[in-house]
N, CA, C and O of each residue as an XYZ file, in Angstrom:
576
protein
N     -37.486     13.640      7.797
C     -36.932     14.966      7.872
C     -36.485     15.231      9.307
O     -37.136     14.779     10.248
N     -35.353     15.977      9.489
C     -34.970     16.392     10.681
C     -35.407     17.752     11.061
O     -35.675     18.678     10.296
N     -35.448     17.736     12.660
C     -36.098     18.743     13.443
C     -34.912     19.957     13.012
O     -33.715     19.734     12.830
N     -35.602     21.279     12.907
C     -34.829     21.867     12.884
C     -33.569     22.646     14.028
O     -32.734     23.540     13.892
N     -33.816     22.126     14.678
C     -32.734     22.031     16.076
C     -32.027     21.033     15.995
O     -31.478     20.810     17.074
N     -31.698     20.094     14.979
C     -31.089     18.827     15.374
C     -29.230     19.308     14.813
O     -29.019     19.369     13.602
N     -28.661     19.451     15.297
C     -27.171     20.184     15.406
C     -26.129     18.558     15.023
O     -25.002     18.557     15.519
N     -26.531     17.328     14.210
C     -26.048     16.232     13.706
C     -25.215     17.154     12.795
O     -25.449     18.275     12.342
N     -24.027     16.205     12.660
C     -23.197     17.107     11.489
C     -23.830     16.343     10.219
O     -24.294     15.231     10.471
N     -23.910     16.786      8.908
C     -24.421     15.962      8.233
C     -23.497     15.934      6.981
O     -23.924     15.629      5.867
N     -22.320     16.240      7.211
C     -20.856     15.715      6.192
C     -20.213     14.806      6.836
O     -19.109     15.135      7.271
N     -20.577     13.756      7.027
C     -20.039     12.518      8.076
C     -19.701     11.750      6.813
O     -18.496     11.698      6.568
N     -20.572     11.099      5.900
C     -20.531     10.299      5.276
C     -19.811     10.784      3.885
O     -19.117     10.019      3.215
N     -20.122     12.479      3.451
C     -18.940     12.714      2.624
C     -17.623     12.869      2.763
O     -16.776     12.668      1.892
N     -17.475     13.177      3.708
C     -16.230     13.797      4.386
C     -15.410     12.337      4.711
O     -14.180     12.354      4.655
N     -15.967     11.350      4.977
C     -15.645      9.731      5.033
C     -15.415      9.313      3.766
O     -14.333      8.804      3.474
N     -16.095      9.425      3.145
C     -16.278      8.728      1.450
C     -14.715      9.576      0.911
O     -13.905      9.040      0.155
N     -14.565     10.888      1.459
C     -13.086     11.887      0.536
C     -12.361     11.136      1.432
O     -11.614     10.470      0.716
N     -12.157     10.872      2.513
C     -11.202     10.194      3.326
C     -10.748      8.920      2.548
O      -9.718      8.834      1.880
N     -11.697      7.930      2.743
C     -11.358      6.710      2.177
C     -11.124      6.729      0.448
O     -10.581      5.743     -0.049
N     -11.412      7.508     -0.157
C     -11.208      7.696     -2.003
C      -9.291      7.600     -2.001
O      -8.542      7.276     -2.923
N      -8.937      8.067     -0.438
C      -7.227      7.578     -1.218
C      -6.581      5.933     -0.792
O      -5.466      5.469     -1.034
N      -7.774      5.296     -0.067
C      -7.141      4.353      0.469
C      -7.384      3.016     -1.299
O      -6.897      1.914     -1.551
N      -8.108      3.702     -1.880
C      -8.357      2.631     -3.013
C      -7.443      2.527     -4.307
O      -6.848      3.525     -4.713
N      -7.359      1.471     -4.857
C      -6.187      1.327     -5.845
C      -6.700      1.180     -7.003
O      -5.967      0.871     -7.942
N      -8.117      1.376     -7.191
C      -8.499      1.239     -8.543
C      -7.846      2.575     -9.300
O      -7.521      2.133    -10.402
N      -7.529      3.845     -9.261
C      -7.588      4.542    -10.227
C      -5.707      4.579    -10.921
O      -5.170      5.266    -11.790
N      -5.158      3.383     -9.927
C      -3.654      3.373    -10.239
C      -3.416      2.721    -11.335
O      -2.537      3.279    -11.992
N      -4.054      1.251    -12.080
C      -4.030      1.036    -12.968
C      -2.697      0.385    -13.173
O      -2.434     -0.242    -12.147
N      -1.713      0.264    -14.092
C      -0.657     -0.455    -14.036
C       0.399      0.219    -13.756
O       1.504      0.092    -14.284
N       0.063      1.015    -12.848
C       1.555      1.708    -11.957
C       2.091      1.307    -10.954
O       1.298      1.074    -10.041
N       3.378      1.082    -10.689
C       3.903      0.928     -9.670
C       3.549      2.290     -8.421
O       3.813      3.454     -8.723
N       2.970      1.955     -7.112
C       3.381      3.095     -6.687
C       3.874      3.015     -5.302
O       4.145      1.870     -4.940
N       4.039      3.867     -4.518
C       4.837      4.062     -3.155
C       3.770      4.921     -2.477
O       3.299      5.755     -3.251
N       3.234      4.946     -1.179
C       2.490      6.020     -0.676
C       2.361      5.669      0.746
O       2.417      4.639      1.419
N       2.140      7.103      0.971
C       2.149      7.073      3.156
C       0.861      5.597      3.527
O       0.123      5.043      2.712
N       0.961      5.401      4.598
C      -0.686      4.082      5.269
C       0.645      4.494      6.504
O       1.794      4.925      6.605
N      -0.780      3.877      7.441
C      -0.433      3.716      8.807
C      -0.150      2.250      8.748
O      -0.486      1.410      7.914
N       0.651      2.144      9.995
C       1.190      0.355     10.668
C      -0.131      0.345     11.714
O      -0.926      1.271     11.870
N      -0.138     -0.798     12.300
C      -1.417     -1.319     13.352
C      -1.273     -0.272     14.534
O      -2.110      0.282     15.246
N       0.303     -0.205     14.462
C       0.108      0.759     15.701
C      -0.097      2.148     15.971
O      -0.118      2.567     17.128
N      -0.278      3.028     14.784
C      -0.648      3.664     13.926
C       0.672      4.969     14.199
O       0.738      6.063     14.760
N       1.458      4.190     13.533
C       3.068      4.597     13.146
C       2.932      4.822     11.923
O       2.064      4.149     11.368
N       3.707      5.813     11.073
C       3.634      6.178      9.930
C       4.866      5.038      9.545
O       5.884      4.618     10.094
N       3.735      4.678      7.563
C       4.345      2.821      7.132
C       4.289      3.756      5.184
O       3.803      4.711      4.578
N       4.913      2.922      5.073
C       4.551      3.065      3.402
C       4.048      1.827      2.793
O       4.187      0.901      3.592
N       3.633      1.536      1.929
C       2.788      1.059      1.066
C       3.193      0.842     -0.167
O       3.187      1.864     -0.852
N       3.730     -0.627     -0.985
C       4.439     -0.665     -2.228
C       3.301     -1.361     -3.084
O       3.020     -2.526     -2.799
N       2.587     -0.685     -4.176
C       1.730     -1.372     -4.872
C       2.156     -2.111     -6.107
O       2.501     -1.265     -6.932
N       2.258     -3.087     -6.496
C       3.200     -3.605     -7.666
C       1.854     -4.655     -8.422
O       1.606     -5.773     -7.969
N       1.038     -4.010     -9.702
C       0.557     -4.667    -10.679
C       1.052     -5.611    -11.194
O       2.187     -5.261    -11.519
N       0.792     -7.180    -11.626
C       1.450     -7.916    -12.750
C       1.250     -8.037    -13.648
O       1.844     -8.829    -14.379
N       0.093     -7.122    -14.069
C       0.036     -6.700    -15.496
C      -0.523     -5.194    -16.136
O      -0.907     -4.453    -15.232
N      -0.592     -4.860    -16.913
C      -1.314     -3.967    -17.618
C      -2.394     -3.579    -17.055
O      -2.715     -2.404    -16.880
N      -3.167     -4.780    -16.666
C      -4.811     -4.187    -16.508
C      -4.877     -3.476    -14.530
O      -5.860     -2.965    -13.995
N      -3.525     -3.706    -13.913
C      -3.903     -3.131    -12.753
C      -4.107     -4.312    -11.574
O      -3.588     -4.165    -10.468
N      -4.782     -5.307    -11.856
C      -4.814     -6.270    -11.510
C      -4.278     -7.436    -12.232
O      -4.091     -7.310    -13.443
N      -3.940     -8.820    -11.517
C      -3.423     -8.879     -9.973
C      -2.606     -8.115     -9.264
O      -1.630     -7.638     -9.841
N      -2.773     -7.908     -8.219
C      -1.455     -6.695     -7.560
C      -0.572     -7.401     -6.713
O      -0.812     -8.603     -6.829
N       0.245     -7.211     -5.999
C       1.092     -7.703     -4.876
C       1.177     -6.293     -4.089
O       1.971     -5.436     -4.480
N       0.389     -6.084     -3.035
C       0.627     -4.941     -1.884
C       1.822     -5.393     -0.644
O       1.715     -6.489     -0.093
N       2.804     -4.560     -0.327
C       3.498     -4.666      0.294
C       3.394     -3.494      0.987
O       3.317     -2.422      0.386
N       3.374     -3.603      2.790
C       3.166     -2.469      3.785
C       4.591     -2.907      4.569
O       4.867     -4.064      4.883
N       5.290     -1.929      4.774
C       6.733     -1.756      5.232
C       6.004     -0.727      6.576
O       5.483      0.366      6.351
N       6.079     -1.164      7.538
C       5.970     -0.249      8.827
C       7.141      0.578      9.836
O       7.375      0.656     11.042
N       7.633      1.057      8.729
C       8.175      2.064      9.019
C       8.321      3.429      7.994
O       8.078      3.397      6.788
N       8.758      4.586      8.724
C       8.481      5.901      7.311
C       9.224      5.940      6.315
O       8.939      6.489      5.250
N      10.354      5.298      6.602
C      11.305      5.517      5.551
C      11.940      3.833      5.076
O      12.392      2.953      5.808
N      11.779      3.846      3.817
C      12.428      2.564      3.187
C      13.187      3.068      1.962
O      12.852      2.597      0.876
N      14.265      4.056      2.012
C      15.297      4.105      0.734
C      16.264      3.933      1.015
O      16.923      4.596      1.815
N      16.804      2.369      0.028
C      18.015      1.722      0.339
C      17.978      0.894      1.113
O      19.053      0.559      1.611
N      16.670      0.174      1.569
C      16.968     -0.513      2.682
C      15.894     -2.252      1.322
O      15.266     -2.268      0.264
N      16.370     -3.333      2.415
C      15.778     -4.737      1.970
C      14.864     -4.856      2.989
O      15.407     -4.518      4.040
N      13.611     -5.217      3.167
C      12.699     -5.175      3.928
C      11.942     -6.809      3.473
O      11.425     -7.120      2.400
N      12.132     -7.707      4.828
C      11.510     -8.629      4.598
C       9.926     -8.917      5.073
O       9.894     -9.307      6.240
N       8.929     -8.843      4.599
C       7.715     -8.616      5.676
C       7.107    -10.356      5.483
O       7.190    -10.977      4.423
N       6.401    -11.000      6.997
C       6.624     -9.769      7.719
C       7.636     -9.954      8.438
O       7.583     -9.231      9.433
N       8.665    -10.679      8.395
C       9.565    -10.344      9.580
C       9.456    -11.203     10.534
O       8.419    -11.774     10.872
N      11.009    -11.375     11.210
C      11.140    -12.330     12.419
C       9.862    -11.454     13.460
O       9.964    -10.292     13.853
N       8.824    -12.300     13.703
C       8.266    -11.836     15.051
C       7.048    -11.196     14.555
O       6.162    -10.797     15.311
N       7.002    -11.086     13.101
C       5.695    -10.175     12.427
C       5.716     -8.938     12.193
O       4.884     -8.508     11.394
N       6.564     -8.114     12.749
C       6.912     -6.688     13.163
C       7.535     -5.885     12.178
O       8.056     -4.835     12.553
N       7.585     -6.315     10.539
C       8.187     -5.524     10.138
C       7.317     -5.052      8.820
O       7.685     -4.046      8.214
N       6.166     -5.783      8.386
C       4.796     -5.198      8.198
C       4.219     -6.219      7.476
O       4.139     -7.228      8.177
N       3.664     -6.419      6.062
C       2.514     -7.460      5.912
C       2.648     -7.560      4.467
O       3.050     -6.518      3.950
N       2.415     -8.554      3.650
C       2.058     -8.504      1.919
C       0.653     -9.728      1.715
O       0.264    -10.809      2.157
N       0.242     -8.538      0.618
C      -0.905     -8.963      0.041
C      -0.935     -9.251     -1.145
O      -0.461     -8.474     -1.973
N      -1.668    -10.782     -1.608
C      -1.987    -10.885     -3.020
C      -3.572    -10.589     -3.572
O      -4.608    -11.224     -3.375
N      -3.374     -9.655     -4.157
C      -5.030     -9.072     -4.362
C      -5.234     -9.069     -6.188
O      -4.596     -8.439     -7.031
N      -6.336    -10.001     -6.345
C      -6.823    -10.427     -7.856
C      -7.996     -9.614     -7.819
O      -8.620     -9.846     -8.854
N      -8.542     -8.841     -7.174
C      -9.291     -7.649     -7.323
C      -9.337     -6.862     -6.264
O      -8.692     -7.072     -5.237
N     -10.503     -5.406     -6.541
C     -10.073     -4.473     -4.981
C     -10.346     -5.214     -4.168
O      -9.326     -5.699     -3.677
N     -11.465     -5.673     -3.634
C     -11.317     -6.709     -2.285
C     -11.545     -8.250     -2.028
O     -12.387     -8.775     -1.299
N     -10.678     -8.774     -2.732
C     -10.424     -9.941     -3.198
C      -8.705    -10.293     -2.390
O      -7.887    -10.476     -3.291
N      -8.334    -10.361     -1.578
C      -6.939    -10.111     -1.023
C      -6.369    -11.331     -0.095
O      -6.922    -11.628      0.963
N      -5.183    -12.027     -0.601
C      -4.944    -12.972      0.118
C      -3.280    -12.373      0.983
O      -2.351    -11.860      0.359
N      -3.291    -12.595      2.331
C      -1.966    -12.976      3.000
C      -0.797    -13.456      2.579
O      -0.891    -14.645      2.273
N       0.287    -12.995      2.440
C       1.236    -14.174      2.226
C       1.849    -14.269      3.036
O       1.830    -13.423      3.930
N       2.842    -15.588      3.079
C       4.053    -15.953      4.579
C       4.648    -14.912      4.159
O       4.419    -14.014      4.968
N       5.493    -14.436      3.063
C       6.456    -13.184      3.126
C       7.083    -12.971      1.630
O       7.308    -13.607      0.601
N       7.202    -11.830      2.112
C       7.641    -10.737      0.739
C       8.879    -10.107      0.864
O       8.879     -9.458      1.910
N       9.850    -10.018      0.309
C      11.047     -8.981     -0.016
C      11.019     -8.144     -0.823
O      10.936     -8.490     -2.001
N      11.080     -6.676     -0.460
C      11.403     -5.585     -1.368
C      12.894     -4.555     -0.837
O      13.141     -4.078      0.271
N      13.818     -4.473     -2.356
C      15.065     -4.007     -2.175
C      14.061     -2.713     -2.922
O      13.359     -2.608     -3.927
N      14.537     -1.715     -1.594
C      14.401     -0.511     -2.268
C      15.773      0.370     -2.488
O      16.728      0.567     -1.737
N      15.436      0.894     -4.038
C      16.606      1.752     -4.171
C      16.845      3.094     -3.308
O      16.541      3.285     -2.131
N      17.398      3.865     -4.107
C      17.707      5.629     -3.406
C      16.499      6.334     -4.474
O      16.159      6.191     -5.648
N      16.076      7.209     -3.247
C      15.137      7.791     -4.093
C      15.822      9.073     -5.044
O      16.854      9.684     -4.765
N      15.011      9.270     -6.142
C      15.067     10.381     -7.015
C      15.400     11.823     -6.831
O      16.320     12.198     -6.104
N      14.887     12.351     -7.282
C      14.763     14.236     -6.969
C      12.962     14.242     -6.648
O      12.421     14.931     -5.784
N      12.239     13.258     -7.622
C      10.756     13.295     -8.133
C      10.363     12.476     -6.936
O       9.220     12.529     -6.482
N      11.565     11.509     -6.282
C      11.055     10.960     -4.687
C      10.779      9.486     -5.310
O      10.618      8.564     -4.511
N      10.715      9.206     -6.813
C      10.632      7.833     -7.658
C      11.763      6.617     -7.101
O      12.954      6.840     -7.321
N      11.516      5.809     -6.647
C      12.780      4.726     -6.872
C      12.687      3.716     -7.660
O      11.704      3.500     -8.369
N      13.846      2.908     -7.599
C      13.461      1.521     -8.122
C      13.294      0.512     -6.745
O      13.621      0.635     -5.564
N      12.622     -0.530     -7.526
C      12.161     -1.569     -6.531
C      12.141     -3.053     -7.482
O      11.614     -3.305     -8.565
N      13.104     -4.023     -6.381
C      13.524     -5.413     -6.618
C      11.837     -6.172     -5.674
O      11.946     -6.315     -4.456
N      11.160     -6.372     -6.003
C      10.114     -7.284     -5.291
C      10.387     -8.788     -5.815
O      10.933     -9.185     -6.844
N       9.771     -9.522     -4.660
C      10.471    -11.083     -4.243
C       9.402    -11.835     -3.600
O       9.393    -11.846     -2.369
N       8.247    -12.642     -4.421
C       7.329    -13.325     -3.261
C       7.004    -14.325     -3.824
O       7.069    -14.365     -5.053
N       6.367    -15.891     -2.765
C       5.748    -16.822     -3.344
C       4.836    -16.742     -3.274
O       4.572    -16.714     -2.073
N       3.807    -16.656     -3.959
C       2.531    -16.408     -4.217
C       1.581    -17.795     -3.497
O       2.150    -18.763     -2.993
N       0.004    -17.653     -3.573
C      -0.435    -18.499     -3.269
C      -0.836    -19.794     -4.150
O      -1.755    -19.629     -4.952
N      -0.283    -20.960     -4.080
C      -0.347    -22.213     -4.893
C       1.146    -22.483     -5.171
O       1.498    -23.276     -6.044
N       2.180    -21.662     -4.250
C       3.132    -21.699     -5.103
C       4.008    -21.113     -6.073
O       5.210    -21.270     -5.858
N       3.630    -20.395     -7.217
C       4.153    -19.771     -7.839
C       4.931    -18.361     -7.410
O       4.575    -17.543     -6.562
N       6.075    -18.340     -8.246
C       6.970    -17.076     -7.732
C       6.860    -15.668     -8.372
O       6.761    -15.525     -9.591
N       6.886    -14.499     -7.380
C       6.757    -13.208     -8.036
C       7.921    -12.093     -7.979
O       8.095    -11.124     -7.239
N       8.547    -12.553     -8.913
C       9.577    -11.368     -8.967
C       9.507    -10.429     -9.929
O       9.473    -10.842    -11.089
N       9.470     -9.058     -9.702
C       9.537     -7.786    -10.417
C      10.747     -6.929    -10.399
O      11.517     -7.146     -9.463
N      11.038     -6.095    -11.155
C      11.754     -5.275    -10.881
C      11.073     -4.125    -11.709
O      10.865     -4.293    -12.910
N      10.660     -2.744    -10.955
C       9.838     -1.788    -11.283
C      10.367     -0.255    -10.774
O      10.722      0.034     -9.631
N      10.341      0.192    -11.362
C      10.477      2.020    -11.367
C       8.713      2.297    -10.503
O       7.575      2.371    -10.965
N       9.203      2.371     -9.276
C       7.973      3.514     -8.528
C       8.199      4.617     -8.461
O       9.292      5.172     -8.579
N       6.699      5.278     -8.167
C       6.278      6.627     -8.227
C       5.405      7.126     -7.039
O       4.287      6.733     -6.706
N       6.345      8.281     -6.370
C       5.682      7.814     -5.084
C       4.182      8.686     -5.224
O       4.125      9.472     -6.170
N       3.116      8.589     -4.430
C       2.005      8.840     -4.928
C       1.498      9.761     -3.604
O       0.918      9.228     -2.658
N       1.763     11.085     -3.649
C       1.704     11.960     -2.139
C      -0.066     12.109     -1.635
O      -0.994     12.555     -2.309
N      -0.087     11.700     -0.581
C      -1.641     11.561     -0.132
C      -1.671     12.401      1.179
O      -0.879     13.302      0.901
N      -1.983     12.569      2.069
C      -2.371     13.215      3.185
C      -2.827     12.107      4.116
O      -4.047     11.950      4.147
N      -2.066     11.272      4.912
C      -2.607     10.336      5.777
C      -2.309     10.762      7.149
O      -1.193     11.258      7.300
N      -3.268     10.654      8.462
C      -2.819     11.194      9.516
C      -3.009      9.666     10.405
O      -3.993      8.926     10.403
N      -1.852      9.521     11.061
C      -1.393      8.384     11.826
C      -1.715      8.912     13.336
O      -1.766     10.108     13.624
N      -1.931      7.814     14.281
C      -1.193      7.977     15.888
C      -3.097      8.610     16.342
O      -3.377      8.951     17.491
């Protein structure tokens, strides 16, 4: 038990736990989605989540480090590393690196939805191409 003078905040660990509840992809399930993340340098990046099946898993995560990607081809990561990172993830933290990923993003919607051309070789080899209707998924992330 704590002294009653002890002035510890003691919503550290909830207030952490609501923080991190948007960084997780379990409750997306087999949606494509789009959503704010920070870059390393903590520049505002978006985030392309692309399921290859139904169940949500395997995913292909793609982080574009920059704020805006509509209409643009984004190769990650990029001559020099600098243009952001893709992940092959067969569960939540189960996540492999890849040399690189292409995503053609379309023009966004009214709803902020685009389409998306994704382009990667997976690990062992095998190729991942999608073409998917995202939804962008509005979170509250604070960068910098």
């Amino acid at each position: 038990m704590r002294p009653w003078n002890d002035r510890r905040p003691t919503l550290i660990v909830p207030a952490a736990a609501l923080l991190l509840a948007g960084c997780s992809t379990a409750s997306l399930g087999a949606q494509t989605v789009l959503r704010p993340t920070c870059a390393p340098n903590d520049a505002a990046s978006v985030e392309l989540i692309v399921p290859a099946s139904s169940s949500g898993y395997p995913q292909l995560r793609v982080t574009v480090w920059r704020s805006e990607v509509e209409g643009m081809t984004v190769t990650v990561p990029g001559s020099g590393g600098d243009a952001g990172n893709a992940f092959w993830c067969t569960a939540e933290e189960h996540c492999e690196e890849l040399t690189a990923a292409t995503v053609a993003f379309g023009r966004a919607r009214a709803d902020r939805s685009m389409d998306v051309v994704v382009v990667a070789r997976l690990p062992g080899g095998s190729r991942f191409r999608k073409t998917r209707h995202a939804q962008w998924q509005a979170s509250r992330v604070l960068c910098g």
